[in-house]
Structure formats: structure tokens, C-alpha cells
C-alpha positions as CSV (number, residue, x, y, z in Angstrom):
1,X,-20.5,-85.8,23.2
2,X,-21.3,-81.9,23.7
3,X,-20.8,-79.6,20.9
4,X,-19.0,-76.4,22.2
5,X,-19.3,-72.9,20.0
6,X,-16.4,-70.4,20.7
7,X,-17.2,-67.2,20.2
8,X,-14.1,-64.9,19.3
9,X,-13.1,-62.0,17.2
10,X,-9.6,-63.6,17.2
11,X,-8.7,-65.2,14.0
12,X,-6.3,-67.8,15.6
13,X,-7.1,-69.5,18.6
14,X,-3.9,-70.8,20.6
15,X,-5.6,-70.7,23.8
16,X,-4.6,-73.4,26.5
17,X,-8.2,-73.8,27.5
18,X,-9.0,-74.4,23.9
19,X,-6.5,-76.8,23.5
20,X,-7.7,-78.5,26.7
21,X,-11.5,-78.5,25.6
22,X,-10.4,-80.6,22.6
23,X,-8.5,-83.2,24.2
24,X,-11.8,-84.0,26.1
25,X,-15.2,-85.8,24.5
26,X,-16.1,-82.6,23.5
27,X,-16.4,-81.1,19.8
28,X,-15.4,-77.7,19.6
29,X,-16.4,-75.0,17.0
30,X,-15.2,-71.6,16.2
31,X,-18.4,-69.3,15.3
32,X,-17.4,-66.1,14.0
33,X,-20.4,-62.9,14.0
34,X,-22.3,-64.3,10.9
35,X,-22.3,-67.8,12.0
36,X,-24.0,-67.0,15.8
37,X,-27.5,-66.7,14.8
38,X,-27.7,-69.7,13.2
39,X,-25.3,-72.2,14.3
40,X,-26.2,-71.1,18.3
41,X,-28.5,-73.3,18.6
42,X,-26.8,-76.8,17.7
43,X,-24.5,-76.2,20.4
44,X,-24.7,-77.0,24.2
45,X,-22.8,-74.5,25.4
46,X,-21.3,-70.9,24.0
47,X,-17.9,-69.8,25.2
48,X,-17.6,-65.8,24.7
49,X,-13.7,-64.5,24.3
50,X,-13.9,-61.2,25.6
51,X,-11.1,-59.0,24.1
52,X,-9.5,-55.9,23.5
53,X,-11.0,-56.5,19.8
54,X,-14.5,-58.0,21.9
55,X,-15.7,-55.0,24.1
56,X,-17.7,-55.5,26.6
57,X,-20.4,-53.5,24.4
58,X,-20.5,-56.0,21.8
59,X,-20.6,-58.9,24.3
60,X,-23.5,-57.7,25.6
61,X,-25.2,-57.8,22.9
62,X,-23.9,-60.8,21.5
63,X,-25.6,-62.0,25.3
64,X,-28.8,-60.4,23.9
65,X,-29.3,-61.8,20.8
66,X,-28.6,-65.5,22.0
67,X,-30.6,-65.1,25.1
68,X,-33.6,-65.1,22.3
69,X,-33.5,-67.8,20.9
70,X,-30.7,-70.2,22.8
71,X,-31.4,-72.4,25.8
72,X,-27.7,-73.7,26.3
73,X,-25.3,-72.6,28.4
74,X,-23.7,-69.2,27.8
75,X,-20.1,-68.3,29.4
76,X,-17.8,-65.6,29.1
77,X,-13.9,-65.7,29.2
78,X,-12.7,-62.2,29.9
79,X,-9.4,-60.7,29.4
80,X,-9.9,-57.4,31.7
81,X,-12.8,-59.0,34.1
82,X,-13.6,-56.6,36.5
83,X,-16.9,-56.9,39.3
84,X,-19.0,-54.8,37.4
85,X,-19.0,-56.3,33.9
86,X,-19.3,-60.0,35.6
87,X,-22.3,-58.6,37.3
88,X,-23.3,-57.4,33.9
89,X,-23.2,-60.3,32.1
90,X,-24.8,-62.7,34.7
91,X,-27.6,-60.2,35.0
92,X,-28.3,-60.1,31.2
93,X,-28.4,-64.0,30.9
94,X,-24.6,-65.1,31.2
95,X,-24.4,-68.6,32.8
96,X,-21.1,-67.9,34.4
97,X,-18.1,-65.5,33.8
98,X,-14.4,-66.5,34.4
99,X,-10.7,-64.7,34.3
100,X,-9.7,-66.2,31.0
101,X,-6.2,-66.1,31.9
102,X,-6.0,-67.4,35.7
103,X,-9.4,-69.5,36.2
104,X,-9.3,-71.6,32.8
105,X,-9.2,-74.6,35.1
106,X,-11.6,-74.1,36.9
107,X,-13.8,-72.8,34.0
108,X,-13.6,-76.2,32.4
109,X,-14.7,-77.8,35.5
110,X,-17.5,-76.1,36.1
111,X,-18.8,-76.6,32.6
112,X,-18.1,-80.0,32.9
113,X,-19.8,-80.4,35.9
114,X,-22.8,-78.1,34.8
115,X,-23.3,-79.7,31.3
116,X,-23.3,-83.2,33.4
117,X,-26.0,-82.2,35.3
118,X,-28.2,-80.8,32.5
119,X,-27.5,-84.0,30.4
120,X,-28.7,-86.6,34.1
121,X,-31.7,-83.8,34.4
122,X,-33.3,-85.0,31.1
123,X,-32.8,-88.7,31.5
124,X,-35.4,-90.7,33.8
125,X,-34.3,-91.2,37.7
126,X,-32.7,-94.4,37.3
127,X,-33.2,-95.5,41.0
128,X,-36.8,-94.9,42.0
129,X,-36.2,-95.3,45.4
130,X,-33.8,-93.1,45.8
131,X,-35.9,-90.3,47.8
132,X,-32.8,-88.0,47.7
133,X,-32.7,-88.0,43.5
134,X,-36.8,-87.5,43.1
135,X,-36.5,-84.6,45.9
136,X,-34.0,-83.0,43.6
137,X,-35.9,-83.5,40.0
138,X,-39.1,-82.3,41.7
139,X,-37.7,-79.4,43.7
140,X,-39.4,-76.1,42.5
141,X,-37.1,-73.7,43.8
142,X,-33.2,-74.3,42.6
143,X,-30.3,-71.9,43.7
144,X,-27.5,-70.7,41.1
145,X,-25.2,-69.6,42.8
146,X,-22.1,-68.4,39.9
147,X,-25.5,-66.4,39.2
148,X,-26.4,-65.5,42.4
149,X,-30.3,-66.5,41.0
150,X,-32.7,-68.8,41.7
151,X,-34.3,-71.1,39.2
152,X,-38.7,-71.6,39.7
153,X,-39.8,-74.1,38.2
154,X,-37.0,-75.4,36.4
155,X,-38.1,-72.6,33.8
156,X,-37.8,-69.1,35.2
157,X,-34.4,-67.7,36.5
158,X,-34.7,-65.0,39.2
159,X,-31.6,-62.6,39.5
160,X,-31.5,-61.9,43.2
161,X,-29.5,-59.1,45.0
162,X,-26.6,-60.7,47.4
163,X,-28.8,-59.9,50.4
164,X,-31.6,-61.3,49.0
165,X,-29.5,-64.5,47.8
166,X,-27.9,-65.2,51.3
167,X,-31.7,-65.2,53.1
168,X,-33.4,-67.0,50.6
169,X,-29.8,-69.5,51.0
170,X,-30.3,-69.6,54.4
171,X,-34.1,-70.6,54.0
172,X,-33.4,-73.0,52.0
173,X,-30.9,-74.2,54.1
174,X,-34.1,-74.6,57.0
175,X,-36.7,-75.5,54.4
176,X,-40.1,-76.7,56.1
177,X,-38.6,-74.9,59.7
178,X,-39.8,-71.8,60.9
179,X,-36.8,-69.6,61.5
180,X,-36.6,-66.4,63.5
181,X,-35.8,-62.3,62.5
182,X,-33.0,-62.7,64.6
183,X,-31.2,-65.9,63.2
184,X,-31.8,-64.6,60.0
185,X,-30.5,-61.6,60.9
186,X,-27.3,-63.0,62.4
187,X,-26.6,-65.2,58.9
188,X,-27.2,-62.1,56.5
189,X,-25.7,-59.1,57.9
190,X,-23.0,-60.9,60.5
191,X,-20.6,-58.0,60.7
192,X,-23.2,-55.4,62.2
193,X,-25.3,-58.2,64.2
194,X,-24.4,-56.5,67.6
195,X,-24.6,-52.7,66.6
196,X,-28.1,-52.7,65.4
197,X,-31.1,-52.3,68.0
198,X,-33.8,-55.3,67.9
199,X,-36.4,-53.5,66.1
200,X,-34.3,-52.7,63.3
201,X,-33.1,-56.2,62.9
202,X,-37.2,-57.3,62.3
203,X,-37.2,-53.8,60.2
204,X,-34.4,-55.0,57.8
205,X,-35.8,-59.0,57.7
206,X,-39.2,-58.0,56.9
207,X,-38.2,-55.3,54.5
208,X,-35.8,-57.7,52.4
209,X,-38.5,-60.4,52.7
210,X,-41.1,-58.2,51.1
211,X,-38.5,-57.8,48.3
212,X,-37.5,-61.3,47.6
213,X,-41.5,-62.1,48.0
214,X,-41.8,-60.0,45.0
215,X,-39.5,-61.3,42.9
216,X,-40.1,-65.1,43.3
217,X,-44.1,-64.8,44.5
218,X,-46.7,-64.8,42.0
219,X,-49.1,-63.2,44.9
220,X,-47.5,-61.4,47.2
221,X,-51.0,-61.9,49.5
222,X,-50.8,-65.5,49.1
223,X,-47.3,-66.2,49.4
224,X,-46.1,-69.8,47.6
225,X,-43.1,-70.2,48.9
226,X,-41.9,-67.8,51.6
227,X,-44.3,-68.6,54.5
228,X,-45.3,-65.9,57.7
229,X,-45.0,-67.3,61.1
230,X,-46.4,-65.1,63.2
231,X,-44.6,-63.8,66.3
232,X,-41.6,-65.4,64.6
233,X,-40.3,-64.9,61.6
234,X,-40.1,-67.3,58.4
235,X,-40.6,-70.5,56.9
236,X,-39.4,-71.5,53.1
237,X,-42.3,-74.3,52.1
238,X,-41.0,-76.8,49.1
């Protein structure tokens, strides 16, 4: 059984996807301001209501504060969502951030599905000769993409740029092959593939390479993860 904290300024809460939250295994708890800090962290996830009475002000900072001290998973449910204060959120620690009115569906199946996975993560691989499962538990490099992030190992979450995100996807994708400027080119920027010259393709690569080398390498001279091949282009090692 999870224990799930709503966060709300709302006194009464006839929400459907509350409603629906407590017709499943789940225990769910109503945490008003005082009660965040110190009930946060008995619960495995944190459901923001962001309101007319919530602003997107105090969510941040509600965001802030739990990001300090709480390792479960923190969503947001907002009334007025718009592109910039999703981005917001995921980039100060939000796990995910959903249309409260027309996604409440599909937020309760991706919470499902994520506090699943969290709960298999810290149980021993049941099948050791599964080579598929191990390759997953031991993988050091883990893409998020409701966070458009990457996860290194299993302890530090990168925020990536969408660019940066789609390459290091499409690396991933080719993990242990050497791919070239141009194929990565094509599968990142596919509407202007055949209106830029050739050395501006290699320009653009190597330029958001150096980037995403920065974010995720610990020495940028001795990369870990994103691999040179000379003459070539790229390899992700694993």
C-alpha cells in the first residue's frame, strides 16, 4: 500500500481523481501548509493542487522546501497549466505535471506505473538469469522523459534541454555503436536536415555534444559516457 499526501489550499476536496485514488490500494492524505514539513516524508508520493487560491508562486516553493528533505515522488495538478510553468516545475524538481481537469487519467496511470517501478527497483532481481532485468538495475545512465532529464547513477537527475534530450535519446537508442554527425543530425533537427550545408551540421553536433558532455561528464577531457570516434562522430558507452 502507498501513502499518497495531497497538497491543496482547498478545504473540500470533491475531486474525481481523488475519488479515484481512494478506490485503489492506496491511502490518501490531505496535508494542509503546517502539516508539509513534517508529514512529507511518510508519504511515497505528493500530489500538488495548483489553484486560483495555489499560485504558481507558492507552488514553487512548496517544490523547494520538499525537494530538501523528500525523496518521493512529487506531481503537480494544475488548473491553468501552461508550457512555461510545466517547464518550471519539472526544472525545480517536479516529477511530472498534468492538466488536472483533462489528463486525471492519465495522471493516475503514470503514478501507478511509476510508483511500481520504484517499489520492483528496491526488491532483489528475482530471475538472475534474466540478462534483460540485471542490464536495467545496473544501467548508469536512465532517461526521464515527463522530465526531459536523465538519471546518473540512479542518484543524480540531469535536466537536459530538448535538443540535448533527443541526441543523448538517440545515443542511447545506438548505445555501444558509433553513430555519425550526419545521422545525428537527421534525428535531432529533421525539419532543416536539407537546408543546412555539411559543415554546419558537424558544427551544430559537436557544439551540442560539448554541452550535454558538460552536464552529464565528470571530466569533460576524459569523457565517461559520450565517446569520440574520430572521423565519425559518436558513441554512448554503458
Amino acid at each position: 500500500m502507498y501513502n499518497i499526501g495531497i497538497i491543496s489550499a482547498s478545504e473540500h476536496q470533491n475531486n474525481t481523481y481523488v475519488q479515484r485514488l481512494k478506490k485503489t490500494t492506496y491511502q490518501v492524505y490531505t496535508l494542509d501548509k503546517d502539516e508539509v514539513v513534517t508529514k512529507a516524508s511518510q508519504m511515497d508520493a505528493l500530489v500538488i493542487e495548483e489553484t486560483s487560491e495555489l499560485s504558481l508562486q507558492s507552488t514553487c516553493e512548496i517544490i523547494l522546501e520538499l525537494r530538501k528533505s523528500v525523496k518521493g515522488l512529487i506531481w503537480v495538478l494544475s488548473e491553468n497549466l501552461s508550457k512555461t510553468s510545466k517547464l518550471i516545475y519539472l526544472q525545480l524538481g517536479a516529477d511530472g505535471v498534468t492538466d488536472k481537469e483533462e489528463e486525471q487519467e492519465e495522471f493516475i496511470l503514470q503514478l501507478s506505473n511509476i510508483l511500481k517501478r520504484v517499489k520492483e527497483e528496491k526488491l532483489p532481481i528475482s530471475n538472475p538469469n534474466s540478462i534483460f532485468e540485471q542490464k536495467i538495475s545496473e544501467s548508469s545512465l536512465e532517461l526521464i522523459p515527463n522530465n526531459l532529464s536523465v538519471l546518473l547513477e540512479g542518484e543524480s537527475e540531469i535536466n537536459l534541454t530538448k535538443l540535448e534530450f533527443q541526441t543523448i535519446s538517440f545515443l542511447v537508442k545506438h548505445t555501444g555503436q558509433a553513430v555519425t554527425y550526419e545521422e545525428i543530425y537527421q534525428n535531432v533537427w529533421k525539419d532543416d536536415f536539407n537546408n543546412c550545408e555539411e559543415g554546419n551540421k558537424q558544427y551544430r553536433v559537436s557544439n551540442l555534444i560539448f554541452h550535454l558532455r558538460k552536464k552529464l561528464e565528470t571530466d569533460t577531457t576524459k569523457p565517461k559516457y559520450i565517446k569520440t570516434i574520430r572521423s565519425k562522430g559518436y558513441m554512448l558507452a554503458m
